[in-house]
C-alpha positions as CSV (number, residue, x, y, z in Angstrom):
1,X,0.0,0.0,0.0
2,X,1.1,3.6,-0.5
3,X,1.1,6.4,1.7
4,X,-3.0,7.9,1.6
5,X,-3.9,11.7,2.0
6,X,-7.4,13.1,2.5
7,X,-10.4,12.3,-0.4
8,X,-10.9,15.5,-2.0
9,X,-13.3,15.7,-4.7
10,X,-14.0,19.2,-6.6
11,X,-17.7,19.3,-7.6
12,X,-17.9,19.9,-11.2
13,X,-21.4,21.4,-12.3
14,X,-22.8,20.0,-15.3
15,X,-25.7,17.3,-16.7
16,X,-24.8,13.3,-16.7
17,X,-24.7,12.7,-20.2
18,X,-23.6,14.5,-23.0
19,X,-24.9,14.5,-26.6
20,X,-21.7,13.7,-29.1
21,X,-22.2,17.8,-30.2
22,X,-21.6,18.7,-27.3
23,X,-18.2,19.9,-25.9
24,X,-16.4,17.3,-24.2
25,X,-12.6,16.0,-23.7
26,X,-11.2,13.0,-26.1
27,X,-9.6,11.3,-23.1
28,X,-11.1,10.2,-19.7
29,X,-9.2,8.9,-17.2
30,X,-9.4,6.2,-15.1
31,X,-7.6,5.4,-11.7
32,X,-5.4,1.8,-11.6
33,X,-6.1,1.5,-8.3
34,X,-7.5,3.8,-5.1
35,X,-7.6,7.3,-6.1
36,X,-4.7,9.3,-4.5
37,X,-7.1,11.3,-2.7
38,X,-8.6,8.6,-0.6
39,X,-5.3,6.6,0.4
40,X,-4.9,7.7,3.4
41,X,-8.1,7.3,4.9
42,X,-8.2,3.7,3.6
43,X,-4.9,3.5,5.2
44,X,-5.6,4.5,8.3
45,X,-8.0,1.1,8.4
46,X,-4.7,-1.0,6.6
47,X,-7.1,-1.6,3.9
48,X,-6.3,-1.1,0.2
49,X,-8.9,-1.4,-2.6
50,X,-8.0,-3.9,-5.3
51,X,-10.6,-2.0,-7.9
52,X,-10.2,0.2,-10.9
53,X,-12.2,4.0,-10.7
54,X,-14.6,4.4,-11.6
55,X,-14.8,0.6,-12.5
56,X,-16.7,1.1,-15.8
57,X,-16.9,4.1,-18.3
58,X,-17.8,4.6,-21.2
59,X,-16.7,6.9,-24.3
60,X,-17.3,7.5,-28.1
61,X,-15.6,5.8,-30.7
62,X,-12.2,7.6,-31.6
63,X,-11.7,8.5,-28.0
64,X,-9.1,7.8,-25.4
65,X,-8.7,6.2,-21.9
66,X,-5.8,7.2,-19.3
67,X,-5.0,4.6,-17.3
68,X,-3.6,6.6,-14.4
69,X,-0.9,4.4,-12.0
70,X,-2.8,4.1,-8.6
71,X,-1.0,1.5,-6.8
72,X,0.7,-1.8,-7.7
73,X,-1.7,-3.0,-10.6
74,X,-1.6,-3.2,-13.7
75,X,-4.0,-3.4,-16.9
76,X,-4.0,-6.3,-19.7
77,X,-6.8,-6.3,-22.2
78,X,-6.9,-9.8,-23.6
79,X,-8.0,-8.9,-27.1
80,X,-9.0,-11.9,-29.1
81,X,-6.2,-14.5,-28.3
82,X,-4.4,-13.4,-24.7
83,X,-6.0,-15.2,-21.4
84,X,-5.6,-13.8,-18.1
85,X,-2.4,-14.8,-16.2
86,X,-0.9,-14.9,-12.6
87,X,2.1,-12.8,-11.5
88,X,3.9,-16.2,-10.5
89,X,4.6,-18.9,-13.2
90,X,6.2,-21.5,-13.9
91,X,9.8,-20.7,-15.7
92,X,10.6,-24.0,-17.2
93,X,13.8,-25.0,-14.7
94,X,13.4,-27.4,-11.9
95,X,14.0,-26.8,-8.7
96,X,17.2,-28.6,-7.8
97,X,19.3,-28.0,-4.3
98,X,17.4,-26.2,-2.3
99,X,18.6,-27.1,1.7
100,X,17.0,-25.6,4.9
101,X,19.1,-24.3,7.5
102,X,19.9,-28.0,9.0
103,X,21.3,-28.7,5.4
104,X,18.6,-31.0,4.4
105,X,17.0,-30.7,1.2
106,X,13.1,-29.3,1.1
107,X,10.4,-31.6,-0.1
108,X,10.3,-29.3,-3.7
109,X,13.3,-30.2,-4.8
110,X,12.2,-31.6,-8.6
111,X,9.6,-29.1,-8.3
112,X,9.1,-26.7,-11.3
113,X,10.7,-23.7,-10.6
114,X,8.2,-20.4,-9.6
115,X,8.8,-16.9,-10.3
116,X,8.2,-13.6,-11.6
117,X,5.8,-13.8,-14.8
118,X,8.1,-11.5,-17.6
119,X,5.0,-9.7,-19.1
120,X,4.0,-8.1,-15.1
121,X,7.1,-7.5,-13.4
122,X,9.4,-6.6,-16.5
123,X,9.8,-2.7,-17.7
124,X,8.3,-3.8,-20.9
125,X,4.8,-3.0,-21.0
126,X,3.1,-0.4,-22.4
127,X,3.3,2.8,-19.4
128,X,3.7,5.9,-20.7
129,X,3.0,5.0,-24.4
130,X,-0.8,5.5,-26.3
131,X,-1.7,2.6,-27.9
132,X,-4.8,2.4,-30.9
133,X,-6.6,-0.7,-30.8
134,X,-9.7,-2.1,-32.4
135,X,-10.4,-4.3,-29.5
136,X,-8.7,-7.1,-31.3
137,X,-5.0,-7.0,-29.8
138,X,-3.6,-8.0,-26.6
139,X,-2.9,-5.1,-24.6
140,X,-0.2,-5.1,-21.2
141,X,0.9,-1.6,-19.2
142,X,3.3,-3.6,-16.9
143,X,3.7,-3.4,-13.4
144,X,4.2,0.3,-12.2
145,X,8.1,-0.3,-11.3
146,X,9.1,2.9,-11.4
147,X,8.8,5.9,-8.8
148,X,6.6,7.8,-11.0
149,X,4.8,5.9,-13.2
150,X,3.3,7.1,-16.6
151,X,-0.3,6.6,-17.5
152,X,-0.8,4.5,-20.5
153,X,-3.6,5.7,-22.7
154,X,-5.7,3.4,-25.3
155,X,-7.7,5.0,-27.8
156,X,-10.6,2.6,-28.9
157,X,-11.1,2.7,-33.1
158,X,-14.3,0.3,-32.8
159,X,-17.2,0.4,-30.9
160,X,-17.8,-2.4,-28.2
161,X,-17.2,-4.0,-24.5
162,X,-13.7,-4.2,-23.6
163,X,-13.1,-5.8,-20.4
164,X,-9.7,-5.8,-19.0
165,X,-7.8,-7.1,-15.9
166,X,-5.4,-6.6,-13.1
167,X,-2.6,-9.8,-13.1
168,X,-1.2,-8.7,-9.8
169,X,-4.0,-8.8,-8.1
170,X,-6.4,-12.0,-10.1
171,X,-10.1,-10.8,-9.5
172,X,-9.6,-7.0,-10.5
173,X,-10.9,-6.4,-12.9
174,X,-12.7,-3.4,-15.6
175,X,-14.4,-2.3,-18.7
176,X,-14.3,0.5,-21.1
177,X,-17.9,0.5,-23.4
178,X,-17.2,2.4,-26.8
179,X,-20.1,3.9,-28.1
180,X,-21.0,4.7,-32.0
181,X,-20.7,8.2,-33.1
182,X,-24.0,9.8,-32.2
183,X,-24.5,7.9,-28.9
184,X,-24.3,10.2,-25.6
185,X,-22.0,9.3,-22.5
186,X,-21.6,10.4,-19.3
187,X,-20.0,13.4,-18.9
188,X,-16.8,13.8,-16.7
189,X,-18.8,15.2,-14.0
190,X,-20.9,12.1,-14.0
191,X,-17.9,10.1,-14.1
192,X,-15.9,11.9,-11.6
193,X,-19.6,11.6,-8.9
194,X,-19.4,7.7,-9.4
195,X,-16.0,7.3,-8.5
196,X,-16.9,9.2,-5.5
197,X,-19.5,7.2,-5.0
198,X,-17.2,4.1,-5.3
199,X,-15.0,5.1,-3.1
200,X,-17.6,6.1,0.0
201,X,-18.9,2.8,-0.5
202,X,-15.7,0.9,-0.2
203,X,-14.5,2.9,2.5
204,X,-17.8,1.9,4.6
205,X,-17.3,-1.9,3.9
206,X,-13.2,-1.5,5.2
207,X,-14.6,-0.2,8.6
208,X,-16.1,-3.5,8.9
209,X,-13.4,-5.8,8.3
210,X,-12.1,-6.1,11.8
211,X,-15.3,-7.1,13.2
212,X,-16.3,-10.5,12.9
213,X,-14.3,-13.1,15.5
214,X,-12.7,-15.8,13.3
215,X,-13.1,-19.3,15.6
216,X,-10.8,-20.1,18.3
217,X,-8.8,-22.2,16.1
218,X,-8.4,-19.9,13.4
219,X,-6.6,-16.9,12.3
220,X,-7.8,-15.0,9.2
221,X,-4.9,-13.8,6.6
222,X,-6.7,-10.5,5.7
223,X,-10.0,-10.3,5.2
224,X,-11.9,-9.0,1.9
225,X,-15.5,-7.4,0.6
226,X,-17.0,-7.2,-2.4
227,X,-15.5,-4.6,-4.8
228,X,-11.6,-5.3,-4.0
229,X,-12.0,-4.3,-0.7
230,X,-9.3,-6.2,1.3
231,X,-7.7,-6.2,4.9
232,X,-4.1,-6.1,5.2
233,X,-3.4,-8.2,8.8
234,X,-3.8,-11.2,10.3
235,X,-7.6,-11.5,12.4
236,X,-7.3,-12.0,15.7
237,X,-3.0,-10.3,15.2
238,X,-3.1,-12.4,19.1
239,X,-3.8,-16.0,19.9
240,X,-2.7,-18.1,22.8
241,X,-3.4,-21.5,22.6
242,X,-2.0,-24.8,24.2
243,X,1.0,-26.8,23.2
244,X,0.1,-29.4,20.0
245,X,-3.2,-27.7,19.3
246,X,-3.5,-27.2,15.2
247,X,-3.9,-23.9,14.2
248,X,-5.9,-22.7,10.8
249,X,-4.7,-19.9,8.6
250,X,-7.4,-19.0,6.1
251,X,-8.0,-16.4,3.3
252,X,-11.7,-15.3,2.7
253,X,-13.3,-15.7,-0.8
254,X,-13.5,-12.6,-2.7
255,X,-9.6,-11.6,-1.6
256,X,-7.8,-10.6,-4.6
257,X,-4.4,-10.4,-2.5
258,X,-1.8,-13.4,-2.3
259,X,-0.5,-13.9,0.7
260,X,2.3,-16.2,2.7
261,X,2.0,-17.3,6.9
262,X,5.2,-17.0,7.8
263,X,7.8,-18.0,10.6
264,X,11.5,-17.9,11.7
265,X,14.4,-16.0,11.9
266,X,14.4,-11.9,11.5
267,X,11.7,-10.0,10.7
268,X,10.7,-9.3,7.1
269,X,9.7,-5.8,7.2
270,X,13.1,-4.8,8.4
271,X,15.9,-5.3,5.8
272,X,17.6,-8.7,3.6
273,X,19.9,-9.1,6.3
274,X,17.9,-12.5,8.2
275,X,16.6,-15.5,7.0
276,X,13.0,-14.2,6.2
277,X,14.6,-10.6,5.0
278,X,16.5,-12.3,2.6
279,X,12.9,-14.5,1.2
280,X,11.1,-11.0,0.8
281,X,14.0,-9.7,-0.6
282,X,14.2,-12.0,-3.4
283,X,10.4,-11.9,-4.1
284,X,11.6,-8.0,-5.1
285,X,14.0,-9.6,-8.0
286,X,14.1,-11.4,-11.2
287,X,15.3,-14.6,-8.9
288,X,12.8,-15.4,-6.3
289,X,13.6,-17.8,-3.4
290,X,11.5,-21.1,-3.9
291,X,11.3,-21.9,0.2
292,X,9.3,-18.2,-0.2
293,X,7.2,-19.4,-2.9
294,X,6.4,-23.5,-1.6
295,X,5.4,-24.6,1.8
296,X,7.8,-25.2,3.6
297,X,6.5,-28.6,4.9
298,X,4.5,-31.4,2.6
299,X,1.0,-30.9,2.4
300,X,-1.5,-31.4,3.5
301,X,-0.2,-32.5,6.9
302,X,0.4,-30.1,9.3
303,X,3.9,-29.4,10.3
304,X,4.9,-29.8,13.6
305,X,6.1,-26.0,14.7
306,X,9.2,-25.8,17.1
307,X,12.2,-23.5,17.0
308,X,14.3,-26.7,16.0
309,X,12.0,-27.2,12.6
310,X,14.3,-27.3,10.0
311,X,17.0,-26.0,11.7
312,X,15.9,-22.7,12.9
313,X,12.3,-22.7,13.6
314,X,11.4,-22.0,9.7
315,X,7.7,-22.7,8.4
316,X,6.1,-21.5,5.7
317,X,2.7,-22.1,4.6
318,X,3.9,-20.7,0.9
319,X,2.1,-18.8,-1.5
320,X,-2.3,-19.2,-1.0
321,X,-5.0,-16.8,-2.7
322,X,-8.6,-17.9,-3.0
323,X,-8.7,-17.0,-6.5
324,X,-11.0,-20.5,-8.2
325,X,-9.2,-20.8,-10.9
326,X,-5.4,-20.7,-9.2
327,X,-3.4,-24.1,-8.4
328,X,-2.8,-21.9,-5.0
329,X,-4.2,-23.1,-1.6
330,X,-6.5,-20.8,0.2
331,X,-5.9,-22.5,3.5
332,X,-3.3,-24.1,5.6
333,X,-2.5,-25.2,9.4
334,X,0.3,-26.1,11.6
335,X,0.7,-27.4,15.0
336,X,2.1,-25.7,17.6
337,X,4.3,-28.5,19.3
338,X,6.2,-26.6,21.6
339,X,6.0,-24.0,23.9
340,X,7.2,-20.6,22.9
341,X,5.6,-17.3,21.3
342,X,6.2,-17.6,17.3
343,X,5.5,-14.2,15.3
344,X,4.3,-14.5,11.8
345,X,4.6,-12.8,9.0
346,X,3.4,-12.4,4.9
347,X,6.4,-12.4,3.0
348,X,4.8,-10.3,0.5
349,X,3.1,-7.8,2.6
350,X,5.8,-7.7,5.8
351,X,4.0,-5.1,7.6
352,X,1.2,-7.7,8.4
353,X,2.0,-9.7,12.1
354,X,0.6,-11.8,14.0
355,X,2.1,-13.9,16.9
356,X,0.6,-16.8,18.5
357,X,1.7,-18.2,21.8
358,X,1.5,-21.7,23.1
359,X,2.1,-22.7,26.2
């Protein structure tokens, strides 16, 4: 998430929809991500909406759409031949010599090897550029790598529905109707009120999130409502429970986040220089760390969690989302089987924490 300021929306006066003689801009834009304005005060609940504003829009033929950078998203029109895609894949190698800290080899070894899909994560895409399309072409902006990211604009030649996607965050998703000459569209001012409108009514589901008690065996990682609306921390971030009972770490339907349940040595938020530093880290580069990626343990068993698991106290649930159509899980457990106060973290988002004692 980045840092949020204050939602401020000028009221623009003007009717909802505007007849094609009418004076009106060739380009709307539309917000990859929360709008600036509203960051903060989503922040302040450590929620983040995975949602594209306003979510639909429509425009004439011959116009343009300004993808504006938002947050980490991106935008892929399939066209007529792309499918959506994930931003882990396979790269072809197998995973070969891969030892935990006690110098045995994990159970992925002869694994295919994850990481970073080229078309997301590589400064490639199409930011910064205006692309023409009839609709027919597959279209990719790229992650927003950069400190300032460009918009990419698409001007639309053919009239149609264009949906298009987030492949960071599987589940995003958005559309862009092209109308025929002579067909009215909302104005900008319309527009501009249902993005507002968007935003108020995320905002009011993201108070909520905290508030439901996830059973006494369970922790939730995050939490999620309909519209992208998703929770950024573990539910309860506390749990004390009695040596060897089993633990369950779920992610709610309707999350469009991916997520890890992570424990051992360092803390991920702070640096590369310990054992889960260096994981994040490399989740960062071209050359992820595998242990990140896999569980750290066979499943479906649970583990059995003590500071002498694999050498130093390493488990790793691996990458889940509850995305139907991924191969990843959407739950996990582990056992606590000694006594001692373990914190977890997400190896992607190291600001979330929990700890769970058992004694």
């Amino acid at each position: 998430m980045t840092s949020r300021s204050r939602w401020v929306l000028a009221a623009v006066a003007g009717v909802a929809l505007v007849a094609p003689s009418a004076a009106q801009a060739a380009v709307k834009s539309v917000y990859v991500g929360t709008p600036p304005t509203a960051q903060k005060t989503f922040q302040r609940y450590s929620v983040d909406v995975n949602a594209y504003f306003p979510s639909s829009i429509a425009i004439r033929r011959g116009d343009s759409v300004k993808f504006v950078p938002s947050g980490f998203h991106d935008v892929h029109f399939l066209g007529s031949k792309g499918e959506p895609t994930t931003p882990f894949i396979p790269t072809g190698k197998t995973i070969a010599g891969v030892n935990d800290a006690a110098g045995i080899p994990f159970w992925f070894n002869g694994q295919p090897e994850l990481g970073p899909n080229p078309n997301v994560f590589t400064p490639n895409g199409k930011l910064g550029k205006t692309v023409v399309t009839d609709g027919t072409k597959e279209i990719f902006s790229g992650a927003p790598l950069s400190a300032k990211p460009k918009p990419m604009t698409v001007r639309f030649t053919k009239a149609g529905l264009f949906r298009y996607y987030c492949s960071i965050h599987p589940g995003m998703k958005g559309a862009v109707r092209v109308n025929k000459q002579g067909k009215p569209v909302p104005s900008a001012a319309a527009d501009a009120r249902r993005v507002k409108t968007q935003v108020s009514k995320a905002l009011a589901k993201a108070k909520n999130l905290r508030k439901a008690a996830a059973p006494t065996d369970t922790i939730d990682v995050g939490r999620a409502a309909p519209g992208g609306v998703s929770l950024f921390a573990f539910v309860p971030a506390k749990r004390t429970v009695a040596v060897g009972t089993t633990v369950n770490f779920r992610m709610q339907t309707g999350d469009f986040e991916t997520h890890t349940v992570t424990t051992g040595p360092g803390d991920p938020s702070k640096g590369p220089q310990s054992y889960l530093g260096a994981l994040t880290a490399s989740l960062e580069s071209p050359a992820a760390r595998q242990e990140a990626l896999y569980p750290s343990d066979v499943p479906p068993a649970p583990a059995a969690l003590s500071p002498a698991l694999h050498g130093n106290g390493f488990w790793n649930s691996g990458a889940m989302d509850p995305v139907a159509a991924s191969p990843l899980p959407q739950r996990t457990s582990v056992t606590f089987a000694a006594a001692g106060t373990y914190t977890l973290y997400c190896l992607i988002h190291p600001f979330m924490k929990a700890t769970v004692t058992a004694q």
